[in-house]
N, CA, C and O of each residue as an XYZ file, in Angstrom:
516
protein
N       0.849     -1.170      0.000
C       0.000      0.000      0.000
C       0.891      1.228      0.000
O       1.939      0.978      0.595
N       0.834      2.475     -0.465
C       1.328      3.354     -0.813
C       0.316      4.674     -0.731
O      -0.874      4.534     -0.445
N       0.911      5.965     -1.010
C      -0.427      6.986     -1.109
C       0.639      7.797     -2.389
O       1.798      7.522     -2.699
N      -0.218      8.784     -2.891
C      -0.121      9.585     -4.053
C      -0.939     10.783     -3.835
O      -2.050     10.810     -3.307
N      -0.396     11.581     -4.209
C      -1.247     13.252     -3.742
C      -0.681     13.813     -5.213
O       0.168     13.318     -5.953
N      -1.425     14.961     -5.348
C      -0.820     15.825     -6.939
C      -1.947     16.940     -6.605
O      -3.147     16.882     -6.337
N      -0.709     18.301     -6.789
C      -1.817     19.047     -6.939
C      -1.451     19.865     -8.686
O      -0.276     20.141     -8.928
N      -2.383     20.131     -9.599
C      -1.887     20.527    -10.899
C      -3.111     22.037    -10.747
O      -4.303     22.094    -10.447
N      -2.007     23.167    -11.151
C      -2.906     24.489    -11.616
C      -3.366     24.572    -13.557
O      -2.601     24.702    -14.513
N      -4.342     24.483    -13.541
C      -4.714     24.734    -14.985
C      -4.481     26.345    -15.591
O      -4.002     26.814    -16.624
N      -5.243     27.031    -14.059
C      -5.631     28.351    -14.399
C      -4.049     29.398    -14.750
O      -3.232     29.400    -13.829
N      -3.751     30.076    -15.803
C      -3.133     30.862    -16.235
C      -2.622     31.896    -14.766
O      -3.651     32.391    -14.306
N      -1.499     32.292    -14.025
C      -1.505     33.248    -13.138
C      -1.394     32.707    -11.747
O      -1.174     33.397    -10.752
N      -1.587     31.241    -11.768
C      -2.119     30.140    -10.342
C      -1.057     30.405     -9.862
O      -0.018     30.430    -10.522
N      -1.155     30.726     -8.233
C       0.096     30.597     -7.133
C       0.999     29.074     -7.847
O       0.531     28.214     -8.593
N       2.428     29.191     -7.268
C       3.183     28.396     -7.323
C       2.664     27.083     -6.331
O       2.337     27.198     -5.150
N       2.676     25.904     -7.066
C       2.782     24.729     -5.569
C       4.195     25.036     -4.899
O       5.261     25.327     -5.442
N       3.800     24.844     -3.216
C       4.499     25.075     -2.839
C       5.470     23.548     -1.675
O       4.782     22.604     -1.286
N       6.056     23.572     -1.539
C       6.756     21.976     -1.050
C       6.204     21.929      0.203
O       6.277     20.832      0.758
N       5.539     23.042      0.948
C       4.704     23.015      2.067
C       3.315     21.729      2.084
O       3.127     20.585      2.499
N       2.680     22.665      1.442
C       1.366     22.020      0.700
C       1.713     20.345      0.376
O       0.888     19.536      0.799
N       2.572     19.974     -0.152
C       2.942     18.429     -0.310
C       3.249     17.819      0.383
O       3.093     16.602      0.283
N       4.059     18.626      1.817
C       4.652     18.263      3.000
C       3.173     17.685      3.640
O       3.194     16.519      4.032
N       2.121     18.308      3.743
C       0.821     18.093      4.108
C       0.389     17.230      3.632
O      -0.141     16.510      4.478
N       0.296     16.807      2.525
C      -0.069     15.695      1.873
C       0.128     14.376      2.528
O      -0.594     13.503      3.009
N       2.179     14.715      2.246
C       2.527     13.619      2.801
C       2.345     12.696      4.456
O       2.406     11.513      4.790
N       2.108     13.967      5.144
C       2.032     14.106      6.584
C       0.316     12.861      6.863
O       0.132     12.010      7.733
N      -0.380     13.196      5.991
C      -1.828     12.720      6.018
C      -1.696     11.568      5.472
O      -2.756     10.972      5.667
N      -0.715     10.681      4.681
C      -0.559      9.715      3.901
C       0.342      8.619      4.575
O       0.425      7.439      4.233
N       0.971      9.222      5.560
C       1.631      8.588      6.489
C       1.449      7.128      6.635
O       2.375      6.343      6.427
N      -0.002      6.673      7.070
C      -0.343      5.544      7.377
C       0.098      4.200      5.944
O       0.530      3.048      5.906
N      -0.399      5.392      4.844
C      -0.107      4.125      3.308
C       1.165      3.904      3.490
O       1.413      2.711      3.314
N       2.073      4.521      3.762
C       3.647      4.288      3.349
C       4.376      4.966      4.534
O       4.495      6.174      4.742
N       4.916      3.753      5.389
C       5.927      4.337      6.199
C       7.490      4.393      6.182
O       8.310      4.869      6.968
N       7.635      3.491      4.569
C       9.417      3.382      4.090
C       9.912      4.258      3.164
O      10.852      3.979      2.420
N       9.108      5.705      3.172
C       9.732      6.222      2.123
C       8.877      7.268      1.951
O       7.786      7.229      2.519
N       9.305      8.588      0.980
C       8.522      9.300      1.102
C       9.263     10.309      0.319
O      10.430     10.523      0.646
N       8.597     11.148     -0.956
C       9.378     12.103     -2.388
C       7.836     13.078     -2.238
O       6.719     12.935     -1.741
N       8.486     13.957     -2.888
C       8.044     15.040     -3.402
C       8.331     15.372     -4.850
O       9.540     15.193     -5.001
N       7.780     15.773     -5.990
C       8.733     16.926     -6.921
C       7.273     17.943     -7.541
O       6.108     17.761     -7.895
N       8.338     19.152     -7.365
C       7.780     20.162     -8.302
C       8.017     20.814     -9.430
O       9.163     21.238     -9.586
N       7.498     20.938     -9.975
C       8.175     21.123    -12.074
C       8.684     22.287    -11.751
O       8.662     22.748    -10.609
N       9.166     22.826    -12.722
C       9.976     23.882    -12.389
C       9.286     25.179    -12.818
O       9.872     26.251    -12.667
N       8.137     25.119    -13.314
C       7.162     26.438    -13.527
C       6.394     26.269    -12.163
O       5.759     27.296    -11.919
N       6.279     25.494    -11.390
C       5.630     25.186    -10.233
C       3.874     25.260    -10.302
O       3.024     25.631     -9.493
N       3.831     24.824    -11.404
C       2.282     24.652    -11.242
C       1.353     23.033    -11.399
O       0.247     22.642    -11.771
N       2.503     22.533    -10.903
C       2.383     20.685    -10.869
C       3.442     20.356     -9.724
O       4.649     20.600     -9.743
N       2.685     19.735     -8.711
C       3.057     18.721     -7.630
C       2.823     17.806     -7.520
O       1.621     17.656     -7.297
N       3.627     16.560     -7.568
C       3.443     15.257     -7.019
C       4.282     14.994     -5.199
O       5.217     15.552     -4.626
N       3.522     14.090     -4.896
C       3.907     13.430     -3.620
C       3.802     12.176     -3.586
O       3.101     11.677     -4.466
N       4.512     11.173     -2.483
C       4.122     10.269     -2.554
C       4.618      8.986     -1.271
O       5.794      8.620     -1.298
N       4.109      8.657     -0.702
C       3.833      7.839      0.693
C       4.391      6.286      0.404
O       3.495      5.461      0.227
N       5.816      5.778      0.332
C       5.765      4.750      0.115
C       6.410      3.278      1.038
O       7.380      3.117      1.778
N       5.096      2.208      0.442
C       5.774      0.668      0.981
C       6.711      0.470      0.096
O       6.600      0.889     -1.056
N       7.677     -0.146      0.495
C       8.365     -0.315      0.015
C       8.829     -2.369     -0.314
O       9.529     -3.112      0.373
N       8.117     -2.635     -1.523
C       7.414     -3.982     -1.873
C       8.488     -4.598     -2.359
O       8.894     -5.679     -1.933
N       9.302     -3.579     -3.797
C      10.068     -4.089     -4.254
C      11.334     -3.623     -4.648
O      12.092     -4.513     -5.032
N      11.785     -2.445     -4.662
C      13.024     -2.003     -4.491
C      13.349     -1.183     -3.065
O      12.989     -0.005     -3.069
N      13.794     -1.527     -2.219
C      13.703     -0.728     -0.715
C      14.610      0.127     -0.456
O      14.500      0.983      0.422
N      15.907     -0.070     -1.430
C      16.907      1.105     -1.889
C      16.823      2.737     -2.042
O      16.607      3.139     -3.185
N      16.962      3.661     -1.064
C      16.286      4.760     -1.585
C      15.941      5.660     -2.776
O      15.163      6.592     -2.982
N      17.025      4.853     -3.596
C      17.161      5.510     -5.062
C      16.125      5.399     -5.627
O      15.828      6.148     -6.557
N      14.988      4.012     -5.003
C      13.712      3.799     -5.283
C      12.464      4.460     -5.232
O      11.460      4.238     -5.909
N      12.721      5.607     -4.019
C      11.778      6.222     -3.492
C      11.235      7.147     -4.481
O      12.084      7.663     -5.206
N       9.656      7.576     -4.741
C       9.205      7.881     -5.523
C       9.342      9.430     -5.150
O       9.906      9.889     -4.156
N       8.609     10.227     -6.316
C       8.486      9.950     -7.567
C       9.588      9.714     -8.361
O      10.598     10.344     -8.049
N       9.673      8.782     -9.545
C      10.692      8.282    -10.144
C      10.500      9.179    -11.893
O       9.639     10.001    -12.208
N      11.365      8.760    -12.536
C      11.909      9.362    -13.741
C      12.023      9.034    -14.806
O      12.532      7.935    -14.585
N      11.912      9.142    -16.600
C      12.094      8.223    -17.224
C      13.946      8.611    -17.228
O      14.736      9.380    -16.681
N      13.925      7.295    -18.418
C      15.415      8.096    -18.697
C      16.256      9.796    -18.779
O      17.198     10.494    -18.404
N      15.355      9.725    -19.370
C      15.804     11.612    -19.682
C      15.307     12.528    -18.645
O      15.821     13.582    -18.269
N      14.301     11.999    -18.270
C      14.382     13.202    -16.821
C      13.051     13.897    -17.266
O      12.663     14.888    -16.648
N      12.151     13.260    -18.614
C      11.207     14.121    -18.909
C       9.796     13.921    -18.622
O       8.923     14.784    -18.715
N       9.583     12.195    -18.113
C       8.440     11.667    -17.858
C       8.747     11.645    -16.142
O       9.601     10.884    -15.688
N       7.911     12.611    -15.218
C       7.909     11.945    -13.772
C       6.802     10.912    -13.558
O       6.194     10.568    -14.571
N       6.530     10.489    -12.650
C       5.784      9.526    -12.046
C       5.491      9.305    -10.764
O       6.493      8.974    -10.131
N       4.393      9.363    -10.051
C       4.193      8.478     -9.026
C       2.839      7.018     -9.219
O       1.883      6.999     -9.994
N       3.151      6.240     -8.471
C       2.387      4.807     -8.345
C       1.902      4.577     -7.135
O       2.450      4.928     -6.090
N       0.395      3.713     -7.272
C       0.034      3.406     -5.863
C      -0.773      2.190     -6.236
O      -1.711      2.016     -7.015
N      -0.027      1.324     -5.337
C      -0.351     -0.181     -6.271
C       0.833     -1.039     -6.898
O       2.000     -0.947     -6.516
N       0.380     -1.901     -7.927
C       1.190     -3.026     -8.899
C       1.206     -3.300     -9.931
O       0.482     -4.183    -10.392
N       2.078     -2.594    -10.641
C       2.231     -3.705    -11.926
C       2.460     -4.874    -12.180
O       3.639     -5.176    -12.372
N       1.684     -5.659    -12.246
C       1.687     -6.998    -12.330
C       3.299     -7.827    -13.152
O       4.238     -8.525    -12.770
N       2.760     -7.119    -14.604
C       3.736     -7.436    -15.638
C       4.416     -6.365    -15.950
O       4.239     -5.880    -17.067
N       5.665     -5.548    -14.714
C       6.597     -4.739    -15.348
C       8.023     -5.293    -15.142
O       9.011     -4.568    -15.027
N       8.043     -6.649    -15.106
C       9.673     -7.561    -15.280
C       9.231     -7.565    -16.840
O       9.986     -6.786    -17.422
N       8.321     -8.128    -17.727
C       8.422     -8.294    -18.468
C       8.413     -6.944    -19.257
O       9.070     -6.987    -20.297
N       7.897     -5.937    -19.020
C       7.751     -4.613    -19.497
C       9.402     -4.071    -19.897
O      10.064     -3.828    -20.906
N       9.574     -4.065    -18.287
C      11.415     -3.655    -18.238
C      12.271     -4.136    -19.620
O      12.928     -3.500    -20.444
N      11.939     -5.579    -19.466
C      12.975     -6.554    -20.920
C      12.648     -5.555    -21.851
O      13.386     -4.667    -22.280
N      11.453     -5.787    -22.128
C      10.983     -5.303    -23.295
C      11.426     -3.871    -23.640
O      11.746     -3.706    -24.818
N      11.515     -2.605    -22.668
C      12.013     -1.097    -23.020
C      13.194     -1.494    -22.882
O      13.793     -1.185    -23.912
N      14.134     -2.218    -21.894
C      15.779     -2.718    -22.470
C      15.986     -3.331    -23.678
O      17.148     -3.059    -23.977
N      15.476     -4.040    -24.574
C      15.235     -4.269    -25.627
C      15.482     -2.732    -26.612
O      16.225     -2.694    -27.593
N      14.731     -1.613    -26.119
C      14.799     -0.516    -27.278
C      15.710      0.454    -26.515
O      15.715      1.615    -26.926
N      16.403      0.176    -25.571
C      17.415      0.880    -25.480
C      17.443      1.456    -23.703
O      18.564      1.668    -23.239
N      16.406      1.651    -22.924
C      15.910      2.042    -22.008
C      16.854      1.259    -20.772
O      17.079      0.065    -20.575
N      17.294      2.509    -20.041
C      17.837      1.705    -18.735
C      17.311      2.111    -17.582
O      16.585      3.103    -17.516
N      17.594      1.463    -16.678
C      16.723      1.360    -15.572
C      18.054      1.538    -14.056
O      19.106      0.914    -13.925
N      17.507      2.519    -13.209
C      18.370      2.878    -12.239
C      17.570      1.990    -10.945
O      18.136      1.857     -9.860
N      16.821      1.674    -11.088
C      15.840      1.138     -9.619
C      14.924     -0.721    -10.541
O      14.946     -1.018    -11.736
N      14.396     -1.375     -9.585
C      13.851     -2.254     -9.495
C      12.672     -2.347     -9.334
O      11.943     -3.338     -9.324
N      12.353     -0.723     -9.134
C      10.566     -0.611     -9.409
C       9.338     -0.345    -10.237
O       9.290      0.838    -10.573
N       8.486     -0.956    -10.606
C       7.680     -0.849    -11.576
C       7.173      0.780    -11.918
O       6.668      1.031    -13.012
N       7.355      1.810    -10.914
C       7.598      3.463    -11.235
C       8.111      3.466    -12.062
O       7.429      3.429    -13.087
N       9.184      3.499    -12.178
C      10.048      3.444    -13.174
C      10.319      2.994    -14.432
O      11.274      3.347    -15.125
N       9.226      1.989    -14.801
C       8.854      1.321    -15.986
C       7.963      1.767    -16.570
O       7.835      1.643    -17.788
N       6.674      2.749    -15.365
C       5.758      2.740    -16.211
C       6.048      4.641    -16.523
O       5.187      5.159    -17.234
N       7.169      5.559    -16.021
C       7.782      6.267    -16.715
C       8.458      6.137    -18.072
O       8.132      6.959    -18.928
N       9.501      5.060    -18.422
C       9.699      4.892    -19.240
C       8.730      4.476    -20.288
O       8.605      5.040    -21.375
N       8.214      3.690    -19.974
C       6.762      2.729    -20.663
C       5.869      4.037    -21.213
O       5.483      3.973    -22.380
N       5.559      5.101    -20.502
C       5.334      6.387    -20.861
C       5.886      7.051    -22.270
O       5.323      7.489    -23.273
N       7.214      6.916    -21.870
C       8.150      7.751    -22.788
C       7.940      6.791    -24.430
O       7.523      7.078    -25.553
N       8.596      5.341    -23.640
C       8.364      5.271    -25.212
C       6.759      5.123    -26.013
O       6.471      5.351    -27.188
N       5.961      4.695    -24.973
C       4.512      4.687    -25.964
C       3.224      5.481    -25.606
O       2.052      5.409    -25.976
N       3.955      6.320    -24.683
C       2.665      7.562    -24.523
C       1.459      6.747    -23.917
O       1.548      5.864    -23.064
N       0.564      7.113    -24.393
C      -1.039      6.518    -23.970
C      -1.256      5.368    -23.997
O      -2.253      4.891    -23.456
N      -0.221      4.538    -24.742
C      -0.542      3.310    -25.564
C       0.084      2.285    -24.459
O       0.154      1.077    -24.683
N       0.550      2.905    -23.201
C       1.103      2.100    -21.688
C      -0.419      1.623    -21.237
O      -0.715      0.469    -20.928
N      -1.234      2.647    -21.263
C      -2.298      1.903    -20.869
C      -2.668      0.625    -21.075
O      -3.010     -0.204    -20.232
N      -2.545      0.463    -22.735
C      -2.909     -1.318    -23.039
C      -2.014     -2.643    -22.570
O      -1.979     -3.873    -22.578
N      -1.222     -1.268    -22.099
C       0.375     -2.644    -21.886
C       0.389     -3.338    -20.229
O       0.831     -4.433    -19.881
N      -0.252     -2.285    -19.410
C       0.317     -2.283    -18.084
C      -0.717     -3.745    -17.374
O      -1.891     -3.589    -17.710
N      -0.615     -4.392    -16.946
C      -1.457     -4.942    -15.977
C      -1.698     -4.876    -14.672
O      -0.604     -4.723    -14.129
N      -2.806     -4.920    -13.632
C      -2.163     -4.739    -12.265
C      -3.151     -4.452    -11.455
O      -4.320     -4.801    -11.616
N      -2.757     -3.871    -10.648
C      -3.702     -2.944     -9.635
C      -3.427     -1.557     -9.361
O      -2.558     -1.794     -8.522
N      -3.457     -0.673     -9.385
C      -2.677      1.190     -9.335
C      -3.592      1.941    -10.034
O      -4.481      1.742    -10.861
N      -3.017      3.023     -9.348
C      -3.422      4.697     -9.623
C      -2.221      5.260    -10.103
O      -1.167      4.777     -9.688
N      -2.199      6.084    -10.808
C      -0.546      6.778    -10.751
C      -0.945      8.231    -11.665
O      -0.076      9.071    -11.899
């Protein structure tokens, strides 16, 4: 079990998220995830992720969410399982994709990168992200 918070401004002019506001998040999420625990804010600051984590399958902190694709351009947070992201992983190492952590975050960032929307048909599992 894990938790996930995001706050995103649409409106043109929107206050900055601030790492406060996520700190809160996280503070309330406590109970989902007591091994871990990320923040990030984009750098126009009008997108926050957070995120509360068990730590199931990589317990390494390098693991701790939110995670990254390769390039640094897809973030991510997860709450839940990818069922099938060992086989996912092969498959984006196959087209070139490397992987710094052992967690399915991280796959379904990359999994992102290389097929956009089209992760949806791929992913199996249980999650929110």
């Amino acid at each position: 079990m894990c938790g996930i918070g995001a706050i995103i401004n649409f409106q043109k002019g929107a206050p900055r998220v601030e790492q406060a506001e996520l700190g809160w998040m996280l503070e309330v999420l406590v109970g989902r995830g007591p091994d871990g625990a990320g923040t990030w804010v984009s750098e126009k600051g009008m997108t926050g992720l957070a995120n509360r984590r068990l730590a199931t399958q990589d317990a390494r902190l390098i693991a701790n969410q939110p995670l990254f694709s390769h390039d640094g351009r897809i973030v991510a947070v997860l709450n839940g399982e990818i069922y099938n992201h060992s086989a996912l992983r092969i498959e984006l190492e196959g087209l070139g994709y490397r992987f710094k952590t052992r967690n399915d975050t991280e796959v379904l960032a990359n999994g992102f990168h290389a097929w956009g929307r089209g992760i949806l048909d791929r992913i199996e599992g249980q999650f929110a992200f």
